[in-house]
N, C-alpha and C positions, 0 to 999 in steps of 0.2 A: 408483383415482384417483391421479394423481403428484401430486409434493409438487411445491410450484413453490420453487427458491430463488433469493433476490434475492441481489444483490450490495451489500456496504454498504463505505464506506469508514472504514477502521481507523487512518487514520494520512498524514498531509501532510509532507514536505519537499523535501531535496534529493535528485537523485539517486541521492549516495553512499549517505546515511543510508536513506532508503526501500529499497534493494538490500541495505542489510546487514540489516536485518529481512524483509523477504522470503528471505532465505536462511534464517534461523532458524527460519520459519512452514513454507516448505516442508521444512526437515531430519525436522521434527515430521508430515509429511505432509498438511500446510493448505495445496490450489490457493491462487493469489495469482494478482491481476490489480494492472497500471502501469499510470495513466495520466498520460503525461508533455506537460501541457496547452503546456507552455514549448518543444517537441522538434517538438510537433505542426505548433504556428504555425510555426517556424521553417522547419518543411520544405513551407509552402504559401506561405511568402515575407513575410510581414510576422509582429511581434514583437508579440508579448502574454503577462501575466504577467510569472513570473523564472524563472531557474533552480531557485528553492524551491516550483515549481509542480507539484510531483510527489504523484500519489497512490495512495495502496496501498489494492485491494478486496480482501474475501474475501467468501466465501460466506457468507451469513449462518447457516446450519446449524452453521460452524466455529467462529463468537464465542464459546461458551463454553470450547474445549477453545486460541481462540490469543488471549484475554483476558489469560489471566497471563504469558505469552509478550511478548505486547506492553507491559503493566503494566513489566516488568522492565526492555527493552527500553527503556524510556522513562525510567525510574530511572538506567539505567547512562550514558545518553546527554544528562541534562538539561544545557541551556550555563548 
């Protein structure tokens, strides 16, 4: 029987920020998925959302091993 894994989202901003965690997740060998809700409308022609409409999935088999990862991530980055 295969395991089924869902995708969960780990983390919402802007572009830059969500890309610079996503790098750190995959250096550690964690798939990342974007989905950039603000990119999306833009490119079907009407505006919805912001630019901070950005969000980062991971597999949800990986939450334990990109938990502290992101914990840190979000330490270093608080505004």
């Amino acid at each position: 029987m295969d395991e089924k894994n869902d995708l969960i989202k780990v983390f919402s901003g802007s572009l830059i920020t969500v890309n610079l965690l996503k790098t750190e997740l995959e250096k550690e060998g964690i798939e990342t998925t974007v989905h950039n809700e603000y990119q999306e409308a833009m490119t079907a022609g009407f505006a919805t959302g912001t630019p901070y409409s950005v969000d980062l999935f991971i597999i949800d088999s990986d939450l334990k091993k990109a938990q502290p990862i992101i914990n840190h991530f979000k330490t270093i980055n608080e505004e």
